[in-house]
N, C-alpha and C positions, 0 to 999 in steps of 0.2 A: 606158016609161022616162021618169023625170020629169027637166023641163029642166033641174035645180039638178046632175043626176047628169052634167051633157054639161061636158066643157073643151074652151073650142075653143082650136085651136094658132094661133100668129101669129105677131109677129116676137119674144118675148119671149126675153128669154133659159131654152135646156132646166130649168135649176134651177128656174126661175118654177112650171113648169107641174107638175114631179114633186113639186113644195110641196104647189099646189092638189088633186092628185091624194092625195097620202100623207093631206091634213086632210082630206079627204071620207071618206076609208075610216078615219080614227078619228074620224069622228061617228057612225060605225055603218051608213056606208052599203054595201052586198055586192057593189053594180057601180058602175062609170064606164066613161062611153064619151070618149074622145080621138076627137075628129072636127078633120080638119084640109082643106087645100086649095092646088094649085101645091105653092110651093116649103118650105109648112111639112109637106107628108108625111114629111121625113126626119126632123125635127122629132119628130113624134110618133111615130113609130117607136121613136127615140131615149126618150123621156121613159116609153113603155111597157117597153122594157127596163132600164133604170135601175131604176126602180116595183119590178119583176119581181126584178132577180137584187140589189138592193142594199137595198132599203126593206121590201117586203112581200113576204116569200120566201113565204109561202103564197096565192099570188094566182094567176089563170092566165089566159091569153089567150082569151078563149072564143069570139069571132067576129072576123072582118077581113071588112070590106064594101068594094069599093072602084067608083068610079064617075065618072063625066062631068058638070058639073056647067055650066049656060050660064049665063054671068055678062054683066053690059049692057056694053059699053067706052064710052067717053069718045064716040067718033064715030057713036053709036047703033046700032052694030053689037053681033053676041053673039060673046061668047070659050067656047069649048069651055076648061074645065080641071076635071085630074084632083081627085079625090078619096078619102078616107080614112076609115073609122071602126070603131076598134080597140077589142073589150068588154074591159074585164077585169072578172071578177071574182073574190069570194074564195071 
């Protein structure tokens, strides 16, 4: 998977990311993967069914990964948070 194909989710607003998503798949690309993390998994959830039932009816979900991801904090300790990473393709 080349990294131009990855959107990572964040605080943007849902429209931002289903933009990025819809213009990748008319430059001719067959996948994108939504990879997100905390609190933007519902987020991207979000932004793959949108994609799915409104934009690109011929798309499909092909994998959901999800996983634990150790992040540094502030006080040099590590934070355990979830993660996300949803294929679609066409």
């Amino acid at each position: 998977m080349a990294e131009e194909n990855i959107v990572y989710i964040g605080k943007k607003g849902t429209m931002a990311y289903v933009l990025a998503v819809v213009t990748q798949l008319n430059q001719g690309t067959d996948e994108v993967v939504l990879k997100a993390r905390g609190k933007a998994i519902s987020r991207a959830v979000d932004v793959a069914e949108i994609v799915k039932n409104k934009f690109v009816k011929n798309i499909n979900i092909q994998n959901i990964a999800i996983s634990t991801e150790d992040v540094p904090a502030e006080n040099g300790e590590t934070l355990k948070v979830s993660a996300i990473e949803i294929s679609l393709k066409k």
